[in-house]
C-alpha positions in Angstrom: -142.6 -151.9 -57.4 -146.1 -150.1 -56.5 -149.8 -151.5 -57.2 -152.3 -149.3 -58.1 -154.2 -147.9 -55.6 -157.9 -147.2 -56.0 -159.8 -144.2 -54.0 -163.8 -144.9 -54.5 -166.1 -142.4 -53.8 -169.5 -143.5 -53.5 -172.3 -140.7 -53.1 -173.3 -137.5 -54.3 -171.3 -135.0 -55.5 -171.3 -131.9 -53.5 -170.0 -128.7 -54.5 -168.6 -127.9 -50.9 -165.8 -130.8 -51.9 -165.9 -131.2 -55.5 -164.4 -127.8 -55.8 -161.2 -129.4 -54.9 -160.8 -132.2 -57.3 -160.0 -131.3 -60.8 -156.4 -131.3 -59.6 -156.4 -134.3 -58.2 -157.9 -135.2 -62.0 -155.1 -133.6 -64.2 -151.8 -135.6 -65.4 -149.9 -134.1 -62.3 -152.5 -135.1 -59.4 -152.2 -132.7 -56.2 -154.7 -131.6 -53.5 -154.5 -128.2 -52.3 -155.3 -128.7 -48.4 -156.3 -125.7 -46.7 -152.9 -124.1 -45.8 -152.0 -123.9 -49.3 -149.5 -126.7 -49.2 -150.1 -129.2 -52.0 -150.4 -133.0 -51.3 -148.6 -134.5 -54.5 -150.2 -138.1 -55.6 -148.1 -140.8 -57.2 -149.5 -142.5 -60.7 -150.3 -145.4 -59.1 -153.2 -143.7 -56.6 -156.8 -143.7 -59.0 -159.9 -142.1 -58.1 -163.4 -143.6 -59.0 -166.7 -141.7 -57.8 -169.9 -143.2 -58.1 -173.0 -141.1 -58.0 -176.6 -140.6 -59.0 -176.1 -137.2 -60.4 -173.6 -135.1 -61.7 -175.6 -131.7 -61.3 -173.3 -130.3 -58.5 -169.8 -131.4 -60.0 -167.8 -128.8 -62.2 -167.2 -128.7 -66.2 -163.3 -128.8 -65.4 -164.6 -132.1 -62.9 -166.4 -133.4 -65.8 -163.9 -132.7 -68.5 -160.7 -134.5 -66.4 -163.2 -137.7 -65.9 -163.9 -140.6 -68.0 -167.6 -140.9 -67.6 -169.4 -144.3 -67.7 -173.1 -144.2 -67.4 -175.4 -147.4 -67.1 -179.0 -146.7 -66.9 -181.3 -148.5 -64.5 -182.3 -150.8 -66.9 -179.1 -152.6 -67.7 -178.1 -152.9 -63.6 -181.1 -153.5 -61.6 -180.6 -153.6 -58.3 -180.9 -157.6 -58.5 -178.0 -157.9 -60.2 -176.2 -155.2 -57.9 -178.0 -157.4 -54.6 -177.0 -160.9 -55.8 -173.1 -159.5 -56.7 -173.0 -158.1 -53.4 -174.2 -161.4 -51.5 -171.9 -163.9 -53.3 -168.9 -161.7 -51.8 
């Protein structure tokens, strides 16, 4: 029996590392690590990125993502601030 496992990314998106994550993205997640040898990812393991901007990440990025966008003012940073204290 496996639980879901969540990988946050929290930042911007650069283009040194997005580069690498479409296939971690597509139905058979792997990560190419730099000696060609491919880390394969179970279902379970979910990625979620948060960021300002998506100017640096890649159509093929953008296309394997499900994109959620809330605009400033729907989540001030009150809400964000008072969420973050009760914990």
């Amino acid at each position: 029996n496996c639980h879901t496992s969540w990988i946050c990314f929290d930042g911007i998106i650069s283009r040194t590392w997005a580069n690498l994550l479409p296939s971690i993205l597509e139905k058979e997640s792997s990560l190419q690590i730099r000696n060609e040898d491919k880390l394969f990812l179970r279902d379970q393991v979910k990625f979620m990125f948060e960021t300002l901007s998506l100017a640096d990440a890649s159509p093929s990025f953008v296309a394997n993502s499900t994109i959620i966008y809330f605009d400033k003012s729907v989540i001030d940073w009150k809400v964000i601030a008072g969420a973050w204290l009760k914990d």
